[in-house]
MDTraj code that builds the backbone (N, CA, C; nanometers):
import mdtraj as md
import numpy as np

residues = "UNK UNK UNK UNK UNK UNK UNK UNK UNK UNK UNK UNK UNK UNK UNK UNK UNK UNK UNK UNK UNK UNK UNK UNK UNK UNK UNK UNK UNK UNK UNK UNK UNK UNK UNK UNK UNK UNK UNK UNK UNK UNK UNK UNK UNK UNK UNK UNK UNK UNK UNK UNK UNK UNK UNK UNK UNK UNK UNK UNK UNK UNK UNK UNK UNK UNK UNK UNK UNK UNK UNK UNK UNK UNK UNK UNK UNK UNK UNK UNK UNK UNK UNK UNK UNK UNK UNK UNK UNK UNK UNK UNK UNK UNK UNK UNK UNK UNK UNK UNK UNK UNK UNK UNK UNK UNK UNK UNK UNK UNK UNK UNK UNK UNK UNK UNK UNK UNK UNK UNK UNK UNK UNK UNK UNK UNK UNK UNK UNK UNK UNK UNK UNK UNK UNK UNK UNK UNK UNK UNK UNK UNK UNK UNK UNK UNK UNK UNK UNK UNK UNK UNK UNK UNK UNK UNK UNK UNK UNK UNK UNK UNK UNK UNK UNK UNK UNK UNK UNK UNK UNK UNK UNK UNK UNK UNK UNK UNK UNK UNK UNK UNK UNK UNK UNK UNK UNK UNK UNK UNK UNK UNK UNK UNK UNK UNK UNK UNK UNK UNK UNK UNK UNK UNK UNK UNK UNK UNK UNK".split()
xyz = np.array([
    [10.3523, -1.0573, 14.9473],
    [10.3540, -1.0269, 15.0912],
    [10.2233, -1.0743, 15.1531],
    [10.2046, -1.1421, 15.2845],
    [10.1276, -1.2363, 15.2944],
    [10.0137, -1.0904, 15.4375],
    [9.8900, -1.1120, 15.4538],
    [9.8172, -1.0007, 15.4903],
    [9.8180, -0.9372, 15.6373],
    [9.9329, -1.0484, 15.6767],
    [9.9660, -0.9927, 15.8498],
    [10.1090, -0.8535, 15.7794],
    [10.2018, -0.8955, 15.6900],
    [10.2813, -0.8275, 15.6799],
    [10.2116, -0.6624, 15.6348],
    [10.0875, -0.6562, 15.5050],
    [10.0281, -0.5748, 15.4739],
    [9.9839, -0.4817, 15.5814],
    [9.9110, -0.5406, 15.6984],
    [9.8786, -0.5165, 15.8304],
    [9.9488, -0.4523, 15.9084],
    [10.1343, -0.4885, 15.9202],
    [10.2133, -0.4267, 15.9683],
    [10.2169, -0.2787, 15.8976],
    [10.2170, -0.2641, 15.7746],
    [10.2787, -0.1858, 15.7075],
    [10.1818, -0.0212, 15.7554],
    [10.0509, -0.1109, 15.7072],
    [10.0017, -0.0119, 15.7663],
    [9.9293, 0.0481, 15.8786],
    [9.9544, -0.0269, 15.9740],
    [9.9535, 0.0386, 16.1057],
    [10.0840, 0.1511, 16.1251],
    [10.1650, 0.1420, 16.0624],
    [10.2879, 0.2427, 16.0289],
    [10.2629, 0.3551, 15.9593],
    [10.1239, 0.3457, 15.9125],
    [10.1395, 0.4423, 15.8094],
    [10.0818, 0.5415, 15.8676],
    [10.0818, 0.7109, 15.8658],
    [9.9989, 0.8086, 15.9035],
    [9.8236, 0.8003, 15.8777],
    [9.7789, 0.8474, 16.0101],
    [9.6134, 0.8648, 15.9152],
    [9.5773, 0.9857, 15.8610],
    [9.5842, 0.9313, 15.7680],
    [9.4857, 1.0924, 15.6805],
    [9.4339, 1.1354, 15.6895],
    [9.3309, 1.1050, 15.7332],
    [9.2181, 1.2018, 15.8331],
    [9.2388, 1.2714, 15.9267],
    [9.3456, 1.2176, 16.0155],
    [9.4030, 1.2824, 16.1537],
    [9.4988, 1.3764, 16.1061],
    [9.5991, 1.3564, 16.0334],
    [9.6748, 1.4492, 15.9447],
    [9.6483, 1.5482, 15.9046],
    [9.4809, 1.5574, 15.7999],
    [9.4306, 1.6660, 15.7516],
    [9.3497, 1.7289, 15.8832],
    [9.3087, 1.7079, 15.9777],
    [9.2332, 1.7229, 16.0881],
    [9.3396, 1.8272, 16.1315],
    [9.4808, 1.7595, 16.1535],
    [9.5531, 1.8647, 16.2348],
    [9.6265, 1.9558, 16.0990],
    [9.6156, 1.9681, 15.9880],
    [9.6816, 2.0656, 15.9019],
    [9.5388, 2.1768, 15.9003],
    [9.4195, 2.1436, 15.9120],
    [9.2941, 2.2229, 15.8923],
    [9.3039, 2.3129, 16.0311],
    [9.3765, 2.2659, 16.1555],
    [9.3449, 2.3145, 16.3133],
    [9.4683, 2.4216, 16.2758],
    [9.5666, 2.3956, 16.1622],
    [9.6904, 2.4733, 16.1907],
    [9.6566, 2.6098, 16.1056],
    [9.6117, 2.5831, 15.9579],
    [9.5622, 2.6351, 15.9360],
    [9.4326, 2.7633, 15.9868],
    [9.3868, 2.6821, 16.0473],
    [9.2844, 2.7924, 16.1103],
    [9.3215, 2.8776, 16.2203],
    [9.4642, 2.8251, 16.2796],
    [9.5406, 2.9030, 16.3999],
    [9.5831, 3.0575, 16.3205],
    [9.6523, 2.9602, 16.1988],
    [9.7665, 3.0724, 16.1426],
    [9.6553, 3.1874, 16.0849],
    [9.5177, 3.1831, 16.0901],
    [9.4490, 3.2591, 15.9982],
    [9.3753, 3.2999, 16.1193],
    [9.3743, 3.2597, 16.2083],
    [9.3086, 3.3470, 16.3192],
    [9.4483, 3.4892, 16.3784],
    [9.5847, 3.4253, 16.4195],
    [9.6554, 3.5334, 16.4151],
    [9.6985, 3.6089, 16.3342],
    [9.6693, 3.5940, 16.1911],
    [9.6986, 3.6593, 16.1017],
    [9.6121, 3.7897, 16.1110],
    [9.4393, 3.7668, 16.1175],
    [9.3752, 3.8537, 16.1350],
    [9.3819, 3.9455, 16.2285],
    [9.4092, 3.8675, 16.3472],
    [9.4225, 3.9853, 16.4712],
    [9.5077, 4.0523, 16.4720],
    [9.6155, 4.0109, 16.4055],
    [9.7234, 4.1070, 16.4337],
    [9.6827, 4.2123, 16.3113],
    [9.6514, 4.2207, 16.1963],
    [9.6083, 4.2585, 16.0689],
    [9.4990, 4.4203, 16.1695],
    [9.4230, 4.3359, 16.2365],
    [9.2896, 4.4543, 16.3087],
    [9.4307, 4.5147, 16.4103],
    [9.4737, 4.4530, 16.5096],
    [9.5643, 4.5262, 16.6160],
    [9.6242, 4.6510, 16.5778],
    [9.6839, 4.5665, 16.4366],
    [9.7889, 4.7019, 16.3471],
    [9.7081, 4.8297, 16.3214],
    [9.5549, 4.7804, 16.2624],
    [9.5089, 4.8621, 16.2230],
    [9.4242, 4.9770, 16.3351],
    [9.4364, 4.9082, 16.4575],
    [9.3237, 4.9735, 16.6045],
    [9.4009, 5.1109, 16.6130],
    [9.5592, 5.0554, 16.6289],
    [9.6694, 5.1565, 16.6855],
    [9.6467, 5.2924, 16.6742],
    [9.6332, 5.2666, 16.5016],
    [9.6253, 5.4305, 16.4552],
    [9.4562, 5.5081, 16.4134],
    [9.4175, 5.4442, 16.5610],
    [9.2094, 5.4674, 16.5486],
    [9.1834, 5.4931, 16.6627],
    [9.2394, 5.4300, 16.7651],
    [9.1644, 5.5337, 16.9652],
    [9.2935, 5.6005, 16.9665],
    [9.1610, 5.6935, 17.0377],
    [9.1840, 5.7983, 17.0886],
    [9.3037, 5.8034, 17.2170],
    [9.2909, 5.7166, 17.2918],
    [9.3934, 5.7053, 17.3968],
    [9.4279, 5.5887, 17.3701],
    [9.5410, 5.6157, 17.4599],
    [9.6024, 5.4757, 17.5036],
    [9.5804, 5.3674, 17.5908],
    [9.5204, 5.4355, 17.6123],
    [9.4424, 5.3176, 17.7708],
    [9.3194, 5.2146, 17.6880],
    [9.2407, 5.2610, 17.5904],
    [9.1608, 5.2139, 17.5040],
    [9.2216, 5.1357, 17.3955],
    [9.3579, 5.1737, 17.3559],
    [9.3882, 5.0818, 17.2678],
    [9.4504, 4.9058, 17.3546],
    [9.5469, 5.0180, 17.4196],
    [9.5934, 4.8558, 17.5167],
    [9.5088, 4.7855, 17.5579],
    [9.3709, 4.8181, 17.6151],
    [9.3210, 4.7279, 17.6296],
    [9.2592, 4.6303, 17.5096],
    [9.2303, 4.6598, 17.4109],
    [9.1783, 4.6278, 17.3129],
    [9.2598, 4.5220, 17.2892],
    [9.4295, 4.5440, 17.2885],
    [9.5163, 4.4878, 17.2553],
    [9.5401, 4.3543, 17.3861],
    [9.4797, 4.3732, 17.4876],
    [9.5343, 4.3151, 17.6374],
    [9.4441, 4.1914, 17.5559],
    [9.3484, 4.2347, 17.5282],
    [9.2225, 4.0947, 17.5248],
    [9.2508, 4.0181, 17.3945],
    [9.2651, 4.1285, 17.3217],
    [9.3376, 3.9861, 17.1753],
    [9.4300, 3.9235, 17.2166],
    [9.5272, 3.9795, 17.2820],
    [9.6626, 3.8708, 17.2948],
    [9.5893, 3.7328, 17.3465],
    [9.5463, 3.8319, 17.4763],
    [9.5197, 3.6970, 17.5573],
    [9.4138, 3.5782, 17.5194],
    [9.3210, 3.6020, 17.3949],
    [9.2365, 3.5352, 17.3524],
    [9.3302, 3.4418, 17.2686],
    [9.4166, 3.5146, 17.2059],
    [9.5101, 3.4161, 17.1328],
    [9.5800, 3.2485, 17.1896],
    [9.6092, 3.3978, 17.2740],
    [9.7061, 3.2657, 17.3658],
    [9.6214, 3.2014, 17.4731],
    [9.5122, 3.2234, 17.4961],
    [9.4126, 3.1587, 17.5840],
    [9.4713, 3.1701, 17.7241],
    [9.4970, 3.2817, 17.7609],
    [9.4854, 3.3199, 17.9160],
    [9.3886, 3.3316, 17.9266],
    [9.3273, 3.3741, 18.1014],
    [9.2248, 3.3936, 18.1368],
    [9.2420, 3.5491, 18.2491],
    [9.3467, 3.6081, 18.2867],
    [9.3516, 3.7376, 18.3784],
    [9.4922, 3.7629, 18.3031],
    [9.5207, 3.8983, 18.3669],
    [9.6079, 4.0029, 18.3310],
    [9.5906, 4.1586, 18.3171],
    [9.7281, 4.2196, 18.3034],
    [9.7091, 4.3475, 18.3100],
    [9.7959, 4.4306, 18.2368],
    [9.7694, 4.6156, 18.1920],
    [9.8508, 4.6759, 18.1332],
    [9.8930, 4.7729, 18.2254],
    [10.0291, 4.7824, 18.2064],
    [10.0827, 4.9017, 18.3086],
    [10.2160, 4.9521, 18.2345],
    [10.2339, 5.0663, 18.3324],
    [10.3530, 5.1662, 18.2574],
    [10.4289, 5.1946, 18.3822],
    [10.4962, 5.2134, 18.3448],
    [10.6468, 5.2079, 18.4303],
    [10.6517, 5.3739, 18.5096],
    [10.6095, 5.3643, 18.5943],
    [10.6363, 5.4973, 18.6716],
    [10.7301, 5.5966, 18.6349],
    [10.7534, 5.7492, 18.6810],
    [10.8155, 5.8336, 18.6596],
    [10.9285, 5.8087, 18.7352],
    [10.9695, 5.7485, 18.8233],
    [11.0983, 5.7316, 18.9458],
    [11.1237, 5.6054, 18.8413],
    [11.0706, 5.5047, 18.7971],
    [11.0965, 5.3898, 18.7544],
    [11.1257, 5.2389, 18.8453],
    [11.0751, 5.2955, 18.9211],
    [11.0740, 5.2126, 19.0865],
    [10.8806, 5.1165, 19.0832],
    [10.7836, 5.1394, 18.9949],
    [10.6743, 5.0932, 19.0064],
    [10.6110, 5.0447, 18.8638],
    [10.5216, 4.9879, 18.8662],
    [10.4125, 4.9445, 18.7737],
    [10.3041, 5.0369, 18.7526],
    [10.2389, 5.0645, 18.7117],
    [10.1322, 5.1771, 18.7361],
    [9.9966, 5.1255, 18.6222],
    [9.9339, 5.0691, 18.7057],
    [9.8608, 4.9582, 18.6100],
    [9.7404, 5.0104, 18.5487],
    [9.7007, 5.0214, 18.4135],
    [9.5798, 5.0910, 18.3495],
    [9.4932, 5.0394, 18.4274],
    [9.5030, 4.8878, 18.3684],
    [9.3731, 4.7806, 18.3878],
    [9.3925, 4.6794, 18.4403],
    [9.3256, 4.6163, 18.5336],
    [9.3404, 4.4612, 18.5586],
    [9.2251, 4.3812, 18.4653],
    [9.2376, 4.2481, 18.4502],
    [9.1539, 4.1412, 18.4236],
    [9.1708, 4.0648, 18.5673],
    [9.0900, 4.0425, 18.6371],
    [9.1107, 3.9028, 18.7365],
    [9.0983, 3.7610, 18.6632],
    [9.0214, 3.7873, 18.5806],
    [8.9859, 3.6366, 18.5316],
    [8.8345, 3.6078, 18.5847],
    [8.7787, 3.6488, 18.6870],
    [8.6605, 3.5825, 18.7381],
    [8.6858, 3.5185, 18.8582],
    [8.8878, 3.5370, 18.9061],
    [8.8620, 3.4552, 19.0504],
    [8.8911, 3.5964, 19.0882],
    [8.9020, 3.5257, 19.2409],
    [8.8621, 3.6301, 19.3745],
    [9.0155, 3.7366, 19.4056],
    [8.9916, 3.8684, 19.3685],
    [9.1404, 3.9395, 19.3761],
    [9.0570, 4.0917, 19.4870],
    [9.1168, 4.0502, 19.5991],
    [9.1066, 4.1751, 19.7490],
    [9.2093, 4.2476, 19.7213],
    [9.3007, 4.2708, 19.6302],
    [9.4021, 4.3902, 19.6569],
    [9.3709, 4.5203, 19.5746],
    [9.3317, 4.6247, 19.6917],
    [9.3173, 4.7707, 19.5800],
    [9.3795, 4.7832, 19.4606],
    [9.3038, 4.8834, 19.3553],
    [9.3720, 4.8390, 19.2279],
    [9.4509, 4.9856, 19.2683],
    [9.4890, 5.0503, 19.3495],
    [9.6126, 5.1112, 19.3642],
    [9.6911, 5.1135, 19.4422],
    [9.6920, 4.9983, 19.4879],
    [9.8337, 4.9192, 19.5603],
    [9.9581, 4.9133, 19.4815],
    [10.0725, 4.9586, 19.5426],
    [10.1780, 4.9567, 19.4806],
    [10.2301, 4.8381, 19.3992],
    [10.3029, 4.8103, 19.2839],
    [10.3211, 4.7620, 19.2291],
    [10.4852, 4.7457, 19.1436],
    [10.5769, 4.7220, 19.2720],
    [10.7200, 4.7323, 19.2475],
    [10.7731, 4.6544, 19.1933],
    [10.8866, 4.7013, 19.0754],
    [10.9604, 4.6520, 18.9721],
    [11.0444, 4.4740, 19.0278],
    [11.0107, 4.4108, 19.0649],
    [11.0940, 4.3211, 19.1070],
    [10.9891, 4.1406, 19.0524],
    [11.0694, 4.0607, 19.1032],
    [10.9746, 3.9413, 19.1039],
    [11.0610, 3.8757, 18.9568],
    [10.9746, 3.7883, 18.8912],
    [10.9722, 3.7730, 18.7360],
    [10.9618, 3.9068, 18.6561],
    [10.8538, 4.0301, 18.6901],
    [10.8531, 4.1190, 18.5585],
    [10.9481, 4.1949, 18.5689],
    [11.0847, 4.1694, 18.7082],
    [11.1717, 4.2902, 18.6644],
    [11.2548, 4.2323, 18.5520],
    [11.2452, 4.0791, 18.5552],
    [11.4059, 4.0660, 18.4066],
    [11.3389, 4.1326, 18.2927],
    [11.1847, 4.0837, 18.2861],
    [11.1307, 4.1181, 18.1759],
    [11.1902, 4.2868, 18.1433],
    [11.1539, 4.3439, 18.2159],
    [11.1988, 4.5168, 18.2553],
    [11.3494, 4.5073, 18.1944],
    [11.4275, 4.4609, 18.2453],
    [11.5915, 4.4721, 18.2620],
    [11.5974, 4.4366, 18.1097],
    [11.5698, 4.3483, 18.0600],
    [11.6556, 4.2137, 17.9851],
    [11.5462, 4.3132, 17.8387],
    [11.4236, 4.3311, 17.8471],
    [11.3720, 4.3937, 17.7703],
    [11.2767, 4.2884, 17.6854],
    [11.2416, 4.1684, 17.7470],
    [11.2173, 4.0007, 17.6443],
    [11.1050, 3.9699, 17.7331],
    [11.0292, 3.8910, 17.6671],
    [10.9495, 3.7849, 17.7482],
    [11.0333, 3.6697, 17.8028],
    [10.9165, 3.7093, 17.9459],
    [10.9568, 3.5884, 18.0317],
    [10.8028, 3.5443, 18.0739],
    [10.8154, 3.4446, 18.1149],
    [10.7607, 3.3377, 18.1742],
    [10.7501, 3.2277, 18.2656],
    [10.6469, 3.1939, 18.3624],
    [10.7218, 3.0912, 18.4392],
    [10.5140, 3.0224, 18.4338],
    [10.5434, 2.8304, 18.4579],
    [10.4206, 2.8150, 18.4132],
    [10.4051, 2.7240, 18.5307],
    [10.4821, 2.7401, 18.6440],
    [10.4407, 2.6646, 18.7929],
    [10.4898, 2.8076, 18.9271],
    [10.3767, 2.9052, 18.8616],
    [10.4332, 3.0404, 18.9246],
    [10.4072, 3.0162, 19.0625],
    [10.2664, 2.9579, 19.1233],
    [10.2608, 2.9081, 19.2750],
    [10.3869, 2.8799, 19.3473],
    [10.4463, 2.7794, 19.2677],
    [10.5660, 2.6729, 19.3567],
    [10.6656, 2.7331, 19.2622],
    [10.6931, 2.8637, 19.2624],
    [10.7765, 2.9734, 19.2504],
    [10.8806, 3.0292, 19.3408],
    [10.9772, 3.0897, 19.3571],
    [10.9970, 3.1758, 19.4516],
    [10.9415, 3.3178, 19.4112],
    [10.9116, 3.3370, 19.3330],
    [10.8255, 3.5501, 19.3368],
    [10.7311, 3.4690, 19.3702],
    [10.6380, 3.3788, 19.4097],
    [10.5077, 3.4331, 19.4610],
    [10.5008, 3.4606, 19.6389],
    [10.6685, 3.4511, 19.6925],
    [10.6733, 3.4735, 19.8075],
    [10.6577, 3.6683, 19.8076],
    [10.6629, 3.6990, 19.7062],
    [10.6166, 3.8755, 19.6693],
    [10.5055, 3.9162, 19.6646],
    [10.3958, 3.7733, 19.6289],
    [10.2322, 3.8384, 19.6107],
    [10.1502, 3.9204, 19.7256],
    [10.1145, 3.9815, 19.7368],
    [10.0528, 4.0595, 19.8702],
    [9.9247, 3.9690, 19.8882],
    [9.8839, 3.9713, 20.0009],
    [9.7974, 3.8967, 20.0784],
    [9.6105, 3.9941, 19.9788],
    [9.5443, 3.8832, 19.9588],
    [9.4675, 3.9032, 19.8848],
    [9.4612, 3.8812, 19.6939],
    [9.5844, 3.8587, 19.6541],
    [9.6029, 3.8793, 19.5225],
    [9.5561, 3.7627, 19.4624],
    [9.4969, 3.7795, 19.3410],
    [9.4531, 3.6456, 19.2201],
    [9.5416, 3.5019, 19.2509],
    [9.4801, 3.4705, 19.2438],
    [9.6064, 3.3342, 19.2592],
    [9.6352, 3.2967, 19.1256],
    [9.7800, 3.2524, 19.0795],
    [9.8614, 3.2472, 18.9785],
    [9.8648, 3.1372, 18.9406],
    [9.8178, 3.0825, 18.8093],
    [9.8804, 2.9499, 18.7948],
    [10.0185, 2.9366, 18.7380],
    [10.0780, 3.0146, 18.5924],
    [10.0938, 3.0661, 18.5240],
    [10.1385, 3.1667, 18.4826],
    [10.2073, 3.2646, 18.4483],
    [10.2016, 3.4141, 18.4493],
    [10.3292, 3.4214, 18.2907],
    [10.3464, 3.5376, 18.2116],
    [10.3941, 3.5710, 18.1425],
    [10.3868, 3.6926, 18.0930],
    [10.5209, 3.7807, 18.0970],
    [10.5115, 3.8992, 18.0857],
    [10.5520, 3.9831, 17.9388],
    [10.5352, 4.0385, 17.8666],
    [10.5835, 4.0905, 17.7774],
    [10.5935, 4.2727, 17.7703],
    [10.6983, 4.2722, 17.7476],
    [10.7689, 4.4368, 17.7763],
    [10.7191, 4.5341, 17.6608],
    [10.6770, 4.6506, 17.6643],
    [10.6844, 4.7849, 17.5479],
    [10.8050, 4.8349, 17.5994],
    [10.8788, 4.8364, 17.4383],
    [11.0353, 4.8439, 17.4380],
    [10.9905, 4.9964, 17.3397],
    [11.0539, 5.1003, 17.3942],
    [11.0711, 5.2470, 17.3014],
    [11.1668, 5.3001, 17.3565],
    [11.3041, 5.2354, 17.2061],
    [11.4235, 5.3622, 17.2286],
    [11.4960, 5.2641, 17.3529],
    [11.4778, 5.1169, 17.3086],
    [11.5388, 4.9963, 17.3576],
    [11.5165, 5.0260, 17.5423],
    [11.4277, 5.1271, 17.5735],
    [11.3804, 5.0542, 17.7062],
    [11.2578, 5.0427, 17.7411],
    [11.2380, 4.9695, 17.8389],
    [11.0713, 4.8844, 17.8883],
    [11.0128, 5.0070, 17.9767],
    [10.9121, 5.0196, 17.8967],
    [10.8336, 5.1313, 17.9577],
    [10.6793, 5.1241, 17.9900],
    [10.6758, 4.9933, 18.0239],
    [10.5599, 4.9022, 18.0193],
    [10.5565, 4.8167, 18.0203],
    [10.4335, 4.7277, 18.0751],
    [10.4440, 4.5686, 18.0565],
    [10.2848, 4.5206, 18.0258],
    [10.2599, 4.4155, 17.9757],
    [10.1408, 4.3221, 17.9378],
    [10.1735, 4.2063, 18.0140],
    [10.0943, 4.1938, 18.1452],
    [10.0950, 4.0948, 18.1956],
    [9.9725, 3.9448, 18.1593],
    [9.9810, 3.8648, 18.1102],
    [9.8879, 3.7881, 18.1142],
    [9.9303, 3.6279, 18.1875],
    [9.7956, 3.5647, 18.1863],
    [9.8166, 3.5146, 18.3825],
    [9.6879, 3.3641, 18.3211],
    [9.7037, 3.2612, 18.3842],
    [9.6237, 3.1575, 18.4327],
    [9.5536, 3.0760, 18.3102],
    [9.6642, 3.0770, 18.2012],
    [9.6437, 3.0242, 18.0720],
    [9.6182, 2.8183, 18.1237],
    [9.5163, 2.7681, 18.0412],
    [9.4778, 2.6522, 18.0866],
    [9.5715, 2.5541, 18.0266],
    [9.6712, 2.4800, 18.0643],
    [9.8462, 2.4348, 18.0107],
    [9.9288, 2.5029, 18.0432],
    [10.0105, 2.5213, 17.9386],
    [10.1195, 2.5960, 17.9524],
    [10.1658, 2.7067, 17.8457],
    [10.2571, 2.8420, 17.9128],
    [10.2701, 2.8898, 17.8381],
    [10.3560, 2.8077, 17.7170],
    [10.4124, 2.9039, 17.5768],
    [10.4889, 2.8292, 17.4963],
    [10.5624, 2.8857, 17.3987],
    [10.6473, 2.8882, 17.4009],
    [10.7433, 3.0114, 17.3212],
    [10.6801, 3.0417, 17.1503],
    [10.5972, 2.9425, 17.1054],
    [10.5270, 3.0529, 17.0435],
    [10.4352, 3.1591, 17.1153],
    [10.3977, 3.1023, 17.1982],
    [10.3502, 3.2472, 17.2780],
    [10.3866, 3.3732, 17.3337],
    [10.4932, 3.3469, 17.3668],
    [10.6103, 3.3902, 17.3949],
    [10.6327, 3.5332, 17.2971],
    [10.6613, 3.5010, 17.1716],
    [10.6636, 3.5333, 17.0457],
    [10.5673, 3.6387, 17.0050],
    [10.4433, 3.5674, 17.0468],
    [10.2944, 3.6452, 16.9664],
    [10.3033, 3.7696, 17.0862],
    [10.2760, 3.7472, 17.1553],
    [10.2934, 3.8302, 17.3379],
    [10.3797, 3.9486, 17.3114],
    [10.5577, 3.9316, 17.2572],
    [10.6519, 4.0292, 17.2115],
    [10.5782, 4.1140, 17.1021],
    [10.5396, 4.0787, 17.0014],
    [10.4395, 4.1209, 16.9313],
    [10.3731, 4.1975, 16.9652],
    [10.2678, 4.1930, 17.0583],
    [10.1650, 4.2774, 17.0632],
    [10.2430, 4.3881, 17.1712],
    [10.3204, 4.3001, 17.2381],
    [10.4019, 4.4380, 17.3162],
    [10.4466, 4.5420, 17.2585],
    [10.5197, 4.5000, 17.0751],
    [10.5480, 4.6432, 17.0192],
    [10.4594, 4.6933, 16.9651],
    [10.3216, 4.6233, 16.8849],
    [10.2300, 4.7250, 16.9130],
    [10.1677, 4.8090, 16.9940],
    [10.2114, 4.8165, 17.1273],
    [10.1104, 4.8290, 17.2184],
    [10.2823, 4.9921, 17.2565],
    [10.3759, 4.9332, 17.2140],
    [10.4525, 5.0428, 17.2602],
    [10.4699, 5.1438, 17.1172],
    [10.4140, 5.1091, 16.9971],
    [10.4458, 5.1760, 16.9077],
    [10.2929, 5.2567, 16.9411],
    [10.1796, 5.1957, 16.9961],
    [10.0559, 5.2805, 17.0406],
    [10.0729, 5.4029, 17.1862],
    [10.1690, 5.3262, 17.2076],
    [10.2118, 5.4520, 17.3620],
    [10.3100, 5.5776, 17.3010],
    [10.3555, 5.5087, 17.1848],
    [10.4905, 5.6551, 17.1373],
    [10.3864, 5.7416, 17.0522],
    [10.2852, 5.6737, 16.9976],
    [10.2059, 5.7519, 16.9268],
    [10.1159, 5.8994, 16.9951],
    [10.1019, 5.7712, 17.1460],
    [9.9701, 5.8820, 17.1710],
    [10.0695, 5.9956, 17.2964],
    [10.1483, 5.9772, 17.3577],
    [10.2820, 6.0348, 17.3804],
    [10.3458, 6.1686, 17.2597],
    [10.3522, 6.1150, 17.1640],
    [10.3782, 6.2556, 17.0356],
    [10.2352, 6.3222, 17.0244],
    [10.1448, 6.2598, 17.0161],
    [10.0109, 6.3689, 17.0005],
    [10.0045, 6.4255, 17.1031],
    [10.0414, 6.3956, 17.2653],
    [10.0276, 6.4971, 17.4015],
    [10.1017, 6.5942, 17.3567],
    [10.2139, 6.5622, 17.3103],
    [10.3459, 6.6537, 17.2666],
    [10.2841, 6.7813, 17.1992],
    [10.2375, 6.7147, 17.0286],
    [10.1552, 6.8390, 17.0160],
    [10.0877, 6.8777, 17.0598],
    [9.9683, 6.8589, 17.1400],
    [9.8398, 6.9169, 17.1675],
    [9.8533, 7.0381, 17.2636],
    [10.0511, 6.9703, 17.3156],
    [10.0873, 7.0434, 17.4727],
    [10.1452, 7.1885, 17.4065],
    [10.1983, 7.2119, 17.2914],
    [10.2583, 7.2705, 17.2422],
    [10.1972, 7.3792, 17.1549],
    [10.0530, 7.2968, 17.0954],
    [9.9754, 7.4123, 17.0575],
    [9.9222, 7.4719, 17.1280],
    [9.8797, 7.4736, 17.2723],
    [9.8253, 7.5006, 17.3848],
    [9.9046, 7.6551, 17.4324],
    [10.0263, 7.5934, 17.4493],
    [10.1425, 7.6865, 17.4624],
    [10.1420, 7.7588, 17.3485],
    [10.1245, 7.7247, 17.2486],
    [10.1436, 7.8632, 17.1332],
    [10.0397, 7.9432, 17.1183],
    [9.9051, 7.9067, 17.1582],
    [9.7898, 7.9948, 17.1705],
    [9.8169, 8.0695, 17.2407],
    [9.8516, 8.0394, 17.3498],
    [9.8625, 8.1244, 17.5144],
    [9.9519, 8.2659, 17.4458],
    [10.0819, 8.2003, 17.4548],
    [10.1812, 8.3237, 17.3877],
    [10.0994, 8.4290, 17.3065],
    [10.0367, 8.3774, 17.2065],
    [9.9720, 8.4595, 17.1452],
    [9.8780, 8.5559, 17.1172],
    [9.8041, 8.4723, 17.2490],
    [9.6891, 8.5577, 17.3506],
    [9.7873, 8.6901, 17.4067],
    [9.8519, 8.6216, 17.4933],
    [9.9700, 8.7168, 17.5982],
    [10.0621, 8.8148, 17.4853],
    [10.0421, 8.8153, 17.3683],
    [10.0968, 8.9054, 17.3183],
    [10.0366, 8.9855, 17.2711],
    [9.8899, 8.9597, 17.2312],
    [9.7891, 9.0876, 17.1441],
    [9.7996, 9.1702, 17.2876],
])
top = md.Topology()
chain = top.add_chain()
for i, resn in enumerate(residues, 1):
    res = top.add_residue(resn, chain, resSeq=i)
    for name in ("N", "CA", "C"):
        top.add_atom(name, md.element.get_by_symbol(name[0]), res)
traj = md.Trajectory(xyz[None], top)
């Protein structure tokens, strides 16, 4: 075979360097979420509240998946609102009180309904951002993931203004931390339970000597 054909052959061929370059980047992905989720699992059953764990949990996701704003909230008692622990802005400019109402509709109600991540990654040139209230973060981006307990959404993890696009592995990791984050709300939910109950059994007991 004469050295133009050799030439062909291997310009065809993969580079090895670039190959191992991107098996070393995959590698180091799969071992970065391995860990976090490994600590997440392990945070759950270590704060004290819930508001401390979700957040803990708000910022790994989103470090994962490289957002930059977002928020944790729980689903009101009427089930008509959002009721948001925490915001992240990100560092841009957000004028809306952080207790401005926050009604079930837009993109996070399928999330709500359907019980799944959703996503949309040209949320501007959207129709829900005709819902944003005057003052709010501006969106590039947005993706929601639901805390599902007892198959309904009783919460959401919003994260927001990821640099690309979202991506159904993200998608994925996001569902994830949502059931940690709802297996951390049933937890600290049964400890009110007791704490409410031993409270009540002291009392009685007082009220009976």
């Amino acid at each position: 075979m004469n050295e133009q054909g050799n030439g062909e052959i291997l310009d065809g061929m993969p580079d090895s360097e670039t190959e191992l370059q991107k098996l070393t980047a995959e590698l180091a992905r799969t071992n970065a979420v391995f860990e976090a989720l490994r600590k997440s699992s392990k945070h759950i059953h270590e704060f004290q509240s819930f508001e401390e764990c979700a957040k803990n949990l708000f910022y790994t996701c989103s470090q994962l998946l490289g957002s930059t704003a977002g928020y944790v909230a729980l689903l009101s008692d009427d089930g008509k609102e959002n009721e948001v622990l925490f915001l992240e802005a990100g560092g841009r400019t957000c004028t809306v009180p952080h207790e401005y109402p926050m009604p079930i509709r837009g993109l996070r109600a399928e999330s709500y309904q359907h019980n799944k991540v959703v996503y949309d990654n040209d949320f501007m040139n959207s129709p829900w951002v005709e819902l944003m209230p005057n003052g709010h973060v501006s969106l590039d981006n947005v993706l929601f993931a639901p805390l599902v307990i007892e198959n309904k959404t009783v919460g959401i993890i919003g994260l927001a203004n990821k640099p690309g696009d979202f991506t159904e592995e993200d998608a994925e990791l996001a569902m994830i931390f949502g059931d940690l984050a709802a297996v951390a709300l049933r937890n600290s939910r049964m400890l009110e339970n007791i704490c409410a109950g031993q409270v009540r059994e002291k009392k009685l007991r007082h009220e009976a000597e």
